[in-house]
PDB file of N, H, CA, C and O in Angstrom:
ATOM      1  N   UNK A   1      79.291  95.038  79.248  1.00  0.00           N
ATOM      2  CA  UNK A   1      80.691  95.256  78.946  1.00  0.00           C
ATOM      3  C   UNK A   1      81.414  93.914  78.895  1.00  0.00           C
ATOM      4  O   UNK A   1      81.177  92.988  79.670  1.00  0.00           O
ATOM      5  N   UNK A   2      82.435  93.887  77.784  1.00  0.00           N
ATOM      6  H   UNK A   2      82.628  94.640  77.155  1.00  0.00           H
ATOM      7  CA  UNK A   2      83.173  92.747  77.960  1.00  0.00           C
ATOM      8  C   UNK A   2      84.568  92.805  78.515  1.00  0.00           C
ATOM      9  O   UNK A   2      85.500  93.082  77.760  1.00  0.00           O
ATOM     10  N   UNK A   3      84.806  92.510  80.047  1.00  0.00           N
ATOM     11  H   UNK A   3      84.049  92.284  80.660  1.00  0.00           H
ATOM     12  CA  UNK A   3      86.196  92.446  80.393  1.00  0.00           C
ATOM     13  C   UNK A   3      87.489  91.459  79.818  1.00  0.00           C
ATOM     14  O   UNK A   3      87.437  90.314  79.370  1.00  0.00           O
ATOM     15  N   UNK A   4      88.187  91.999  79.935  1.00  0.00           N
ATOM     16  H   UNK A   4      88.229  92.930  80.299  1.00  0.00           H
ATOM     17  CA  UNK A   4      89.227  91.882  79.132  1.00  0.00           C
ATOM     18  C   UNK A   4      90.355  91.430  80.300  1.00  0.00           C
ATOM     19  O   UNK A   4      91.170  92.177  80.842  1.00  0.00           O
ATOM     20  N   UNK A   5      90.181  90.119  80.508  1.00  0.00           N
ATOM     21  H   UNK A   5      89.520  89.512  80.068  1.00  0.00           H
ATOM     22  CA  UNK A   5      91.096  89.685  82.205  1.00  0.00           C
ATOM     23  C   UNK A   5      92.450  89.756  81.987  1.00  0.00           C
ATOM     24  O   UNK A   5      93.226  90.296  82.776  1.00  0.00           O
ATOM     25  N   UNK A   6      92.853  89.104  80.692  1.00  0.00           N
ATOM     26  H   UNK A   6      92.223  88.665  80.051  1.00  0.00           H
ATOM     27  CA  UNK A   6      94.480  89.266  80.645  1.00  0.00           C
ATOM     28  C   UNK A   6      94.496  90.594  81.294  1.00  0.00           C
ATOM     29  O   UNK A   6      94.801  90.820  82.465  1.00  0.00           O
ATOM     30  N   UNK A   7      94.066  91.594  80.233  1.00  0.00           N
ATOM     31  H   UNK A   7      93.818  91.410  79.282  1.00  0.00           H
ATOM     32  CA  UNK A   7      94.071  93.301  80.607  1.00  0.00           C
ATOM     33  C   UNK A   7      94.370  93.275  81.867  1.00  0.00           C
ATOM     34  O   UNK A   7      95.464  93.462  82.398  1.00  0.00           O
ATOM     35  N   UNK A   8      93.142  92.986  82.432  1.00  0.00           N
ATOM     36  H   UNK A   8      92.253  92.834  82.001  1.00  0.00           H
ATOM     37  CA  UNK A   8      92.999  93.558  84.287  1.00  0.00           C
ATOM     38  C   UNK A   8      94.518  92.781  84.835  1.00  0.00           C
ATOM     39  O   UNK A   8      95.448  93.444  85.295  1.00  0.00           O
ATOM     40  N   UNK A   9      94.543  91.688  84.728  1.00  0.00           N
ATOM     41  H   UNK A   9      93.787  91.150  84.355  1.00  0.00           H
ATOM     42  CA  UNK A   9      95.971  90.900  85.732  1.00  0.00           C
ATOM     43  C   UNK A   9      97.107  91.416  85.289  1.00  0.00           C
ATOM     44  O   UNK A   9      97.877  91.682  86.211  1.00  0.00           O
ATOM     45  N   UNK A  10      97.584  91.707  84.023  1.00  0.00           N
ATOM     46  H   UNK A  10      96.958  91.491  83.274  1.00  0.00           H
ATOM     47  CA  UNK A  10      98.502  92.688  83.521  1.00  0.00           C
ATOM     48  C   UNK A  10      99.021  93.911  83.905  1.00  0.00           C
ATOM     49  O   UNK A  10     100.122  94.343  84.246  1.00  0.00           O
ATOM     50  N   UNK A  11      97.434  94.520  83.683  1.00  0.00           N
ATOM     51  H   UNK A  11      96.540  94.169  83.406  1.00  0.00           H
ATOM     52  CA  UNK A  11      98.318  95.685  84.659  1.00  0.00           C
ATOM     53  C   UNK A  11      98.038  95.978  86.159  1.00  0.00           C
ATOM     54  O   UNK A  11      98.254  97.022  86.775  1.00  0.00           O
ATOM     55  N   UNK A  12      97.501  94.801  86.605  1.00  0.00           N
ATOM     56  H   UNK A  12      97.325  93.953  86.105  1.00  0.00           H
ATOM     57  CA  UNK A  12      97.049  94.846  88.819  1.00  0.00           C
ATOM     58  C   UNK A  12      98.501  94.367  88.948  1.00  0.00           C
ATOM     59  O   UNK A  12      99.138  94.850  89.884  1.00  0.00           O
ATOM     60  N   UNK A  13      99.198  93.370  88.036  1.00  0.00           N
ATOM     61  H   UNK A  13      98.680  92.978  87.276  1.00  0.00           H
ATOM     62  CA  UNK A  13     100.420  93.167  88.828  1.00  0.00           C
ATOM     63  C   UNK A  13     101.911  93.912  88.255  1.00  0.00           C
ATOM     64  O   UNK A  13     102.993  94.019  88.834  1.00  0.00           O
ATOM     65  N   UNK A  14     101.563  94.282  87.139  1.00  0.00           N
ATOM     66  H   UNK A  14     100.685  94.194  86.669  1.00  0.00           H
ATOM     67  CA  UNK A  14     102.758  95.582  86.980  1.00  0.00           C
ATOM     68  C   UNK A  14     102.689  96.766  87.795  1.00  0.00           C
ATOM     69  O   UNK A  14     103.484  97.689  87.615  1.00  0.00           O
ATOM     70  N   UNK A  15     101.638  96.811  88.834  1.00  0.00           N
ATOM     71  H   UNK A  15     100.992  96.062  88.980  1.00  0.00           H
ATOM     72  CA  UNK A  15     101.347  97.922  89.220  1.00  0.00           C
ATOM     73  C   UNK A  15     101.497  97.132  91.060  1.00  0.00           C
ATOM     74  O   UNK A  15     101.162  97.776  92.054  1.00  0.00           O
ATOM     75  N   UNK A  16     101.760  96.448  91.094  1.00  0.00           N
ATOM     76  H   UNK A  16     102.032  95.925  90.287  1.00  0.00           H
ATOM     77  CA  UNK A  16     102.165  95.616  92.143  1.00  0.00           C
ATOM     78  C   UNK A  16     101.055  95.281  93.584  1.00  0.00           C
ATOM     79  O   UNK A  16     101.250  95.187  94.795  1.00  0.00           O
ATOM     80  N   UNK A  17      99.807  95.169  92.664  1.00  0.00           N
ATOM     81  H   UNK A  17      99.649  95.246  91.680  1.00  0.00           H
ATOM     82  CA  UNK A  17      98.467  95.080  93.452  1.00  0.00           C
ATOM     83  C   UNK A  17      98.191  93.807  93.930  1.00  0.00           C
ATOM     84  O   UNK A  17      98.413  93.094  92.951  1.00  0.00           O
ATOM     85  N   UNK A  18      97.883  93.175  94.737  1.00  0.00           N
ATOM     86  H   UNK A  18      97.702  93.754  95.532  1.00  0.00           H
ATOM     87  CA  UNK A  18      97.324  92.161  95.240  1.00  0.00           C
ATOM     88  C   UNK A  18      95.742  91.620  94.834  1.00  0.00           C
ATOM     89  O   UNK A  18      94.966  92.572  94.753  1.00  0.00           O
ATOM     90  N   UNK A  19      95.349  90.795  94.666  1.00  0.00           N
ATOM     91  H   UNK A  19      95.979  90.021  94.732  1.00  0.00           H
ATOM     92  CA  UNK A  19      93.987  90.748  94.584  1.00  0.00           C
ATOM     93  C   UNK A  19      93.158  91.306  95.881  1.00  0.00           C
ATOM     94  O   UNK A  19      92.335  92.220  95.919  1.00  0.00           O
ATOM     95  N   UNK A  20      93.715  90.330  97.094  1.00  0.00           N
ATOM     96  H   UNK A  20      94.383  89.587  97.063  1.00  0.00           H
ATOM     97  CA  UNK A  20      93.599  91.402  97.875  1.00  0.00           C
ATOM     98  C   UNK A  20      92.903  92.719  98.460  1.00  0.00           C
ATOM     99  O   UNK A  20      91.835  92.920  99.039  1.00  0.00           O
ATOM    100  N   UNK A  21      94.095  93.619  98.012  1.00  0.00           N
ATOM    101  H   UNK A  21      94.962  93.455  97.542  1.00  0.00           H
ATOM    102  CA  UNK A  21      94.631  95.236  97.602  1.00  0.00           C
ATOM    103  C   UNK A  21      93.000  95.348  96.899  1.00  0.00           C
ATOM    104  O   UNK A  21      92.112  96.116  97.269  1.00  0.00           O
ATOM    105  N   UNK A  22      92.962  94.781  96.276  1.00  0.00           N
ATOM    106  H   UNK A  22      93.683  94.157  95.975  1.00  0.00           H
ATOM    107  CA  UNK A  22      92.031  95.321  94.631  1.00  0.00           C
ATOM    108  C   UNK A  22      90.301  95.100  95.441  1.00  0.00           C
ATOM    109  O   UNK A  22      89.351  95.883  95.436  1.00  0.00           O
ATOM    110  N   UNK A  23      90.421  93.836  96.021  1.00  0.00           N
ATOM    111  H   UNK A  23      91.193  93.200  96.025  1.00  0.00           H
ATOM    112  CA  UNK A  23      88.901  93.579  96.909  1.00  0.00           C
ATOM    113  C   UNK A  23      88.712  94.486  97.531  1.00  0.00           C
ATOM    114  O   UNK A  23      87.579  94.963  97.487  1.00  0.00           O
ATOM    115  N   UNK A  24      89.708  95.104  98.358  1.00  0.00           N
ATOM    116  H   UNK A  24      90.629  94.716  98.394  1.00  0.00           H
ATOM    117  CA  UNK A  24      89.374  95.962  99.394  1.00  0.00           C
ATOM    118  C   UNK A  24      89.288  97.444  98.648  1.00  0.00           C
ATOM    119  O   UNK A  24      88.437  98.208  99.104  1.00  0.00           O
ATOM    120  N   UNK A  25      89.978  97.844  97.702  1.00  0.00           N
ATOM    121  H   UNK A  25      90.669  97.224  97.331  1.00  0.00           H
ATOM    122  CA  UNK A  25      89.578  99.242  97.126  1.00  0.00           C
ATOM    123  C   UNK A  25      88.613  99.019  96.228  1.00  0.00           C
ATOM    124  O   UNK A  25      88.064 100.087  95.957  1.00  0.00           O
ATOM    125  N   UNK A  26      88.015  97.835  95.464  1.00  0.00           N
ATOM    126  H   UNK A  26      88.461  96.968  95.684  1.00  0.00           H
ATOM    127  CA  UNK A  26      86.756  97.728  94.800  1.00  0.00           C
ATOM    128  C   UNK A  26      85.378  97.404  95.395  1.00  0.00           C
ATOM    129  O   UNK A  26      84.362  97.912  94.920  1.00  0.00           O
ATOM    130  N   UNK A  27      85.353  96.728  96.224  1.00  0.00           N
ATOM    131  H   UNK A  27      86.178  96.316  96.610  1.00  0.00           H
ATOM    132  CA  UNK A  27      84.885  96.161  97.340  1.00  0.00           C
ATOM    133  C   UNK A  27      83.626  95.329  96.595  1.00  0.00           C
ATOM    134  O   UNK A  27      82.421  95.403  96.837  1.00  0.00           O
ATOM    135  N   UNK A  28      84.641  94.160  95.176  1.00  0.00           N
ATOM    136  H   UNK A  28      85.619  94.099  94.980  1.00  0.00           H
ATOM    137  CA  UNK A  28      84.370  93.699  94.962  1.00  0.00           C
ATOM    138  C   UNK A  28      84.890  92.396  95.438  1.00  0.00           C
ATOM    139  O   UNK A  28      86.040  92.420  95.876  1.00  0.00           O
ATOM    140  N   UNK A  29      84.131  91.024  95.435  1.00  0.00           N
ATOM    141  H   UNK A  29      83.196  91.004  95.079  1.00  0.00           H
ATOM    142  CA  UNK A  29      84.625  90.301  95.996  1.00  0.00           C
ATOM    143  C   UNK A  29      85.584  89.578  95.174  1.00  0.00           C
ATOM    144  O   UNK A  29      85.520  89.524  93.946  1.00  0.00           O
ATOM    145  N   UNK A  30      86.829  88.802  96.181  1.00  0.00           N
ATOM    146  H   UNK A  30      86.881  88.845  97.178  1.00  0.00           H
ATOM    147  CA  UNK A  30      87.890  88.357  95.500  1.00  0.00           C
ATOM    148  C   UNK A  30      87.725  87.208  94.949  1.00  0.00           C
ATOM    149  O   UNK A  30      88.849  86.707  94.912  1.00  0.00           O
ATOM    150  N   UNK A  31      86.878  86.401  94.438  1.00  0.00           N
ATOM    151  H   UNK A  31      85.965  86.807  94.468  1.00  0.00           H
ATOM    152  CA  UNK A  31      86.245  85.265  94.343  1.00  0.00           C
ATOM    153  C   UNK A  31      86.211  86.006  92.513  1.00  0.00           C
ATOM    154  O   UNK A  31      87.125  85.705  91.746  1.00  0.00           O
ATOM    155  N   UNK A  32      85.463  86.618  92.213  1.00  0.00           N
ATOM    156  H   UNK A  32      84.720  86.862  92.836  1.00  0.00           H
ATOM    157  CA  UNK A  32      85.259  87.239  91.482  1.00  0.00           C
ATOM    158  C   UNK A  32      85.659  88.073  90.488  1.00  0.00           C
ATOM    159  O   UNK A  32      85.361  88.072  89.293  1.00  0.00           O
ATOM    160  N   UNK A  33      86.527  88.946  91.260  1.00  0.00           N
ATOM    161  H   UNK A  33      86.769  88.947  92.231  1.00  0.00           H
ATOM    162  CA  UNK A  33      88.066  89.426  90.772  1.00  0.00           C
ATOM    163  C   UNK A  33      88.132  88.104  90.073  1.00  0.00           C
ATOM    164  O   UNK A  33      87.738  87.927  88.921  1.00  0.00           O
ATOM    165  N   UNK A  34      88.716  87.080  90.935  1.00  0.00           N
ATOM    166  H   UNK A  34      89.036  87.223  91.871  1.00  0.00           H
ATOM    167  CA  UNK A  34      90.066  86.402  90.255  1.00  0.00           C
ATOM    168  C   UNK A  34      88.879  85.801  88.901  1.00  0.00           C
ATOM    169  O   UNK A  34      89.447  85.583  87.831  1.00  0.00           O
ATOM    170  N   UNK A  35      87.821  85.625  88.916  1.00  0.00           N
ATOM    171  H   UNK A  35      87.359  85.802  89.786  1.00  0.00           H
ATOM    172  CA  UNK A  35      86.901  84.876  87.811  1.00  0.00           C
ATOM    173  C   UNK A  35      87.224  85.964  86.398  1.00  0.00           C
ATOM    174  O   UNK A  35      87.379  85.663  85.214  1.00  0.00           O
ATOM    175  N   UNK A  36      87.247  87.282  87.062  1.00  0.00           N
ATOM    176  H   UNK A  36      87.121  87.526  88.023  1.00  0.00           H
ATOM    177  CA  UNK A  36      87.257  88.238  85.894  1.00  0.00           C
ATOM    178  C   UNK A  36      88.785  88.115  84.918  1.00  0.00           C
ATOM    179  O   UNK A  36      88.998  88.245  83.712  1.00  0.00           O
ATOM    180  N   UNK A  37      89.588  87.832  85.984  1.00  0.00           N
ATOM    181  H   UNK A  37      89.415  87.727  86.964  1.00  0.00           H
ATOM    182  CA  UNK A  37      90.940  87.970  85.580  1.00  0.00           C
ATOM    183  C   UNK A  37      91.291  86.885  84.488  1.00  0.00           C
ATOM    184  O   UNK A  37      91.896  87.093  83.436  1.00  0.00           O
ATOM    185  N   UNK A  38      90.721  85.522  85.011  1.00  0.00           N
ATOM    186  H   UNK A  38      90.230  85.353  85.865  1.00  0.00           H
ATOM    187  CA  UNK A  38      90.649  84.150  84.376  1.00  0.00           C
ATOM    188  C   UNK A  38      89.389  84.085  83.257  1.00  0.00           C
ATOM    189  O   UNK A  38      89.039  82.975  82.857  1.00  0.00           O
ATOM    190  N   UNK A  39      88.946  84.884  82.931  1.00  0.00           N
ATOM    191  H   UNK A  39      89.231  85.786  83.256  1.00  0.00           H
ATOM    192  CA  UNK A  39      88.179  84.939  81.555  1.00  0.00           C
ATOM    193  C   UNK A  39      87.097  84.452  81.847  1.00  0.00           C
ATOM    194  O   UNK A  39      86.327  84.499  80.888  1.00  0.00           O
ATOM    195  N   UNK A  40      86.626  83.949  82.834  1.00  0.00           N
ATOM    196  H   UNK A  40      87.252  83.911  83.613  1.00  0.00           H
ATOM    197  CA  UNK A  40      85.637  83.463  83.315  1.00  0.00           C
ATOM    198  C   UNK A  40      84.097  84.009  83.311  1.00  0.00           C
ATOM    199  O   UNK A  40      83.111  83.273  83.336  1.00  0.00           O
ATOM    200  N   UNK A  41      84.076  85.245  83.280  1.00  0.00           N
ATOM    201  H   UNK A  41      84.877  85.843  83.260  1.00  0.00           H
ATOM    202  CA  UNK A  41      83.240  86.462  83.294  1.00  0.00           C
ATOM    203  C   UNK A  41      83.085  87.047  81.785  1.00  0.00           C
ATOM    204  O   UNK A  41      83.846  87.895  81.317  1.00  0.00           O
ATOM    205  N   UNK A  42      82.361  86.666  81.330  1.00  0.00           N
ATOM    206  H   UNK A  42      81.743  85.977  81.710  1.00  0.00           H
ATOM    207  CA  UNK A  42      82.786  86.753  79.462  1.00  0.00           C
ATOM    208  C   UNK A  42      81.866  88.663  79.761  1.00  0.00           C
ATOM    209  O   UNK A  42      82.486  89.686  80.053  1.00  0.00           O
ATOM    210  N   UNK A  43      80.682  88.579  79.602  1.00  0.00           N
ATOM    211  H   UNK A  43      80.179  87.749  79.364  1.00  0.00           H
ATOM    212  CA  UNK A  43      79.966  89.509  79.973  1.00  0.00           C
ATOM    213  C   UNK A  43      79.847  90.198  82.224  1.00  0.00           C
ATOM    214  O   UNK A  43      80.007  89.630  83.304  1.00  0.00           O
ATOM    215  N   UNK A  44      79.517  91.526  81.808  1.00  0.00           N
ATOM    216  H   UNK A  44      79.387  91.988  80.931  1.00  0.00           H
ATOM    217  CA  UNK A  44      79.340  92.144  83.046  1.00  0.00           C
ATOM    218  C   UNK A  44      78.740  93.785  83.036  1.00  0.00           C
ATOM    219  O   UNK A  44      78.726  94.692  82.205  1.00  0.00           O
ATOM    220  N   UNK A  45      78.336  93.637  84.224  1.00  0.00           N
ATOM    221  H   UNK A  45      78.347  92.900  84.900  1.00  0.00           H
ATOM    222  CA  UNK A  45      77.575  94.492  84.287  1.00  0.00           C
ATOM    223  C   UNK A  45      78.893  95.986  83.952  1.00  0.00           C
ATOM    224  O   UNK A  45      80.114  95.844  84.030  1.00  0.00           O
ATOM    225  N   UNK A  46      78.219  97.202  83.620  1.00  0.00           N
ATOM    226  H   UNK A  46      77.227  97.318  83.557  1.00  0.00           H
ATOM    227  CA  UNK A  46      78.941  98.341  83.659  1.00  0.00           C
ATOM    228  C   UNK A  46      80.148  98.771  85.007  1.00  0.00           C
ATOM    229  O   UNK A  46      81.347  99.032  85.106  1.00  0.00           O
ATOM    230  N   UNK A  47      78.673  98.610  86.086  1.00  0.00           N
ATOM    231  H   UNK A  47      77.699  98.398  86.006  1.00  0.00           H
ATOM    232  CA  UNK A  47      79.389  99.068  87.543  1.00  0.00           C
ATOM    233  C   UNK A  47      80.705  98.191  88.190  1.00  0.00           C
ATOM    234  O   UNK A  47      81.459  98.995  88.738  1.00  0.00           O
ATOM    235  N   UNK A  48      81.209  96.814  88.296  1.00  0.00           N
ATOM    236  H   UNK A  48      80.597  96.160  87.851  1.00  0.00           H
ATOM    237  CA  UNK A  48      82.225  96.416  88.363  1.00  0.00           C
ATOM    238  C   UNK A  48      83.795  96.772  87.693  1.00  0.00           C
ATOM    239  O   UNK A  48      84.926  96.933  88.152  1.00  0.00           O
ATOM    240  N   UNK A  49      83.186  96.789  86.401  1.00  0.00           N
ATOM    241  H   UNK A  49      82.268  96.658  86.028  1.00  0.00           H
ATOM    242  CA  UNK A  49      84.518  97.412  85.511  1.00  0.00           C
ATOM    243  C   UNK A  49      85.085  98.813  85.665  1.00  0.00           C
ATOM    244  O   UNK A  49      86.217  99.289  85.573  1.00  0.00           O
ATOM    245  N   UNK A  50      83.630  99.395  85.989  1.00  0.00           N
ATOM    246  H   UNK A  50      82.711  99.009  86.064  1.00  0.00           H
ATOM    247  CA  UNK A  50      84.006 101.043  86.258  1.00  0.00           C
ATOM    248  C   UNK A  50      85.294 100.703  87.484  1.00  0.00           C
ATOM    249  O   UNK A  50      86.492 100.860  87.250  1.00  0.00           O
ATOM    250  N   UNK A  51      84.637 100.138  89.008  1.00  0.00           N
ATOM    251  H   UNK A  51      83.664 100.010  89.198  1.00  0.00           H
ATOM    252  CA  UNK A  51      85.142  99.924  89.957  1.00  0.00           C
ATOM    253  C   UNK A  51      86.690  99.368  89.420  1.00  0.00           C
ATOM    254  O   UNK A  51      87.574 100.225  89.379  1.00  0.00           O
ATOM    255  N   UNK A  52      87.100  97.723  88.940  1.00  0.00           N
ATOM    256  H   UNK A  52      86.383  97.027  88.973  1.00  0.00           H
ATOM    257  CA  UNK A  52      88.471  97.707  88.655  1.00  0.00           C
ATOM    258  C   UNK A  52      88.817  98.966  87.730  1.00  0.00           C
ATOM    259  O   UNK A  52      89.855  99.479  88.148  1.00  0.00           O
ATOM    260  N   UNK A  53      88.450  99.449  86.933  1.00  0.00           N
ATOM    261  H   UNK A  53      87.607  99.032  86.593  1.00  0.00           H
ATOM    262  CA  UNK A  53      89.561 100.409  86.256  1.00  0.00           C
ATOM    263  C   UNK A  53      89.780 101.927  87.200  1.00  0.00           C
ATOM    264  O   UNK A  53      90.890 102.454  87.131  1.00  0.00           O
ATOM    265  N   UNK A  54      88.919 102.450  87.883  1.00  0.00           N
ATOM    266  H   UNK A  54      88.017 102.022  87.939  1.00  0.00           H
ATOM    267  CA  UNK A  54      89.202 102.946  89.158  1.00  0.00           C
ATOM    268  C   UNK A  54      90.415 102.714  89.959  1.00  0.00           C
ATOM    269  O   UNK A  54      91.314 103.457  90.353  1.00  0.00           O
ATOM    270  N   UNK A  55      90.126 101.242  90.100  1.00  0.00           N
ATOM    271  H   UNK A  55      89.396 100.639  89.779  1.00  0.00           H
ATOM    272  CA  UNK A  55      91.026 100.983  90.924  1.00  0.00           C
ATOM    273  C   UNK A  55      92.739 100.843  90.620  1.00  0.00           C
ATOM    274  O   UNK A  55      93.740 100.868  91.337  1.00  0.00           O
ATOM    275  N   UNK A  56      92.482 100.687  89.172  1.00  0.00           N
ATOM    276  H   UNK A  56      91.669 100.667  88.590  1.00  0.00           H
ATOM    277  CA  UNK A  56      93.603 100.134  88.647  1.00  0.00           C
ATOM    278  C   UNK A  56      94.270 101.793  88.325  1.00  0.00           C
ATOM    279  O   UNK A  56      95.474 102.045  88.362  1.00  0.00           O
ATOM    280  N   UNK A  57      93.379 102.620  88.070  1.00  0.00           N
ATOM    281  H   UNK A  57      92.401 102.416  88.041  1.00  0.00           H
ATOM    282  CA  UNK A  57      93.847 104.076  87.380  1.00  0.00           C
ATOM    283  C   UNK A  57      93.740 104.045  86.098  1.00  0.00           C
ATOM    284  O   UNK A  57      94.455 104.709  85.348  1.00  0.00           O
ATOM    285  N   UNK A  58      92.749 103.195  85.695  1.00  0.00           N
ATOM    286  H   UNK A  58      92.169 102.655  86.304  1.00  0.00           H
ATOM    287  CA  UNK A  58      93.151 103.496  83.639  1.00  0.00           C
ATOM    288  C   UNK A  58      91.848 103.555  83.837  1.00  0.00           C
ATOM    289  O   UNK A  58      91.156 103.461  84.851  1.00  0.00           O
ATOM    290  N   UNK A  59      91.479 103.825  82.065  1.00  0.00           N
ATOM    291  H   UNK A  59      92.041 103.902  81.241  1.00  0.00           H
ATOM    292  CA  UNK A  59      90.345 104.001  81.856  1.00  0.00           C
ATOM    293  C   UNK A  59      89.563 102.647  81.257  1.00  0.00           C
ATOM    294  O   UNK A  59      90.135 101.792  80.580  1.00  0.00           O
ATOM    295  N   UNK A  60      88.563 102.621  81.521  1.00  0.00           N
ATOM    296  H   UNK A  60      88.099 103.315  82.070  1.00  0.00           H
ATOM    297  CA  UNK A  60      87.824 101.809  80.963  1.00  0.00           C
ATOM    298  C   UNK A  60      88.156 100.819  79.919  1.00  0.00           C
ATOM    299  O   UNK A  60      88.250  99.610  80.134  1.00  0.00           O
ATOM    300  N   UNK A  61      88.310 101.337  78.894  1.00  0.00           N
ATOM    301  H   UNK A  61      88.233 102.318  78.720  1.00  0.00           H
ATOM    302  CA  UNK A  61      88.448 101.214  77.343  1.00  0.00           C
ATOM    303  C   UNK A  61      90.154 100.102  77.189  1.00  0.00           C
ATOM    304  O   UNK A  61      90.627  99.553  76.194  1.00  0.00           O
ATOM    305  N   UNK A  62      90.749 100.155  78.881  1.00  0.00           N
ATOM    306  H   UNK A  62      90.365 100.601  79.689  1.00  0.00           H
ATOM    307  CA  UNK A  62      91.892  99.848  79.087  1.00  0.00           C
ATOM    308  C   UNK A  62      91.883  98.424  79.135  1.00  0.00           C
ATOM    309  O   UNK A  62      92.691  97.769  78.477  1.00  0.00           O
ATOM    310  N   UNK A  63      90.830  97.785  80.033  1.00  0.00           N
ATOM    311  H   UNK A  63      90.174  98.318  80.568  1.00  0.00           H
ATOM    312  CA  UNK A  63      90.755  96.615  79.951  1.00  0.00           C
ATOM    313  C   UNK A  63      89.290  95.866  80.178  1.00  0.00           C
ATOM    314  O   UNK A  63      88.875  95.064  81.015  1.00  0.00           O
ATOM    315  N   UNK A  64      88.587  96.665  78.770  1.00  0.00           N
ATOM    316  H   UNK A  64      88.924  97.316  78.090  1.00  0.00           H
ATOM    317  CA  UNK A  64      87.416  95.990  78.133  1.00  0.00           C
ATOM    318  C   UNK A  64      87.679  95.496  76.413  1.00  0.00           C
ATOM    319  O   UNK A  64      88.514  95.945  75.628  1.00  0.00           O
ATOM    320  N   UNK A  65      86.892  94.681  76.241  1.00  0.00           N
ATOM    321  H   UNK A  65      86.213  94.316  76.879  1.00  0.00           H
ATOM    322  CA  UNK A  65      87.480  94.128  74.493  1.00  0.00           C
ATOM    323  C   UNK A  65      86.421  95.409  73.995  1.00  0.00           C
ATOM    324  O   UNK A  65      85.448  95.973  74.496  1.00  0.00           O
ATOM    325  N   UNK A  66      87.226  95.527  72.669  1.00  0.00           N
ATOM    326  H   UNK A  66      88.016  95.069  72.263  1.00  0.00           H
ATOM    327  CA  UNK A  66      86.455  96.292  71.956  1.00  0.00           C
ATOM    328  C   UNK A  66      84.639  95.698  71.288  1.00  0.00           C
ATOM    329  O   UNK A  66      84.360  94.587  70.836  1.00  0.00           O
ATOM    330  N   UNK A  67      83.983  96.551  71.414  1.00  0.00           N
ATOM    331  H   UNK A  67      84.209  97.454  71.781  1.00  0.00           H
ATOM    332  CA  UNK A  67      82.544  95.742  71.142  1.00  0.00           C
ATOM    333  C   UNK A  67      82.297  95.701  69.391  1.00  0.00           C
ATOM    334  O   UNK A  67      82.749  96.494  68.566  1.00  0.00           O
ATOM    335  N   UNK A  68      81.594  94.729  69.201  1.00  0.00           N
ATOM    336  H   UNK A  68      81.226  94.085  69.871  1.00  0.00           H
ATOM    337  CA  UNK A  68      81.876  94.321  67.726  1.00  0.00           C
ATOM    338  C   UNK A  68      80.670  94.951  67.199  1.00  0.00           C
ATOM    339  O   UNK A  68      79.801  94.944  68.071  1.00  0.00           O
ATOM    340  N   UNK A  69      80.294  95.469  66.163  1.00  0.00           N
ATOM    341  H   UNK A  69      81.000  95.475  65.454  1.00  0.00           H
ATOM    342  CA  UNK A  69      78.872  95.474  65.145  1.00  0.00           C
ATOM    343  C   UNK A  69      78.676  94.635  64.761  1.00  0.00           C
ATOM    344  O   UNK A  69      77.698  94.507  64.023  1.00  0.00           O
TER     345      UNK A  69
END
């Protein structure tokens, strides 16, 4: 999957989440988070993204790039 970090930081802080907040309900680490957020993470596995968009309440498709042919 390709995350889409603007996406994720967009809406974790319109939604008034902490990174934080987001480690502890993803119980992914915040190191990581913030790599995803900062574009840093071009590719990723399925199971993380599931976890932020969980966390965030959207779906998937919310803040992954669309995949190309």
């Amino acid at each position: 999957m390709r995350p889409n970090g603007t996406a994720i930081r967009a809406i974790r802080r319109a939604q008034k989440m902490s990174l934080r907040a987001m480690q502890t309900t993803t119980g992914l680490n915040r190191g990581y988070l913030s790599r995803l957020e900062r574009g840093l993470i071009r590719e990723s596995d399925a199971e993380p993204v599931l976890k932020v968009a969980s966390a965030l309440n959207v779906s998937p498709d919310a803040i992954t790039h669309k995949e190309t042919t």
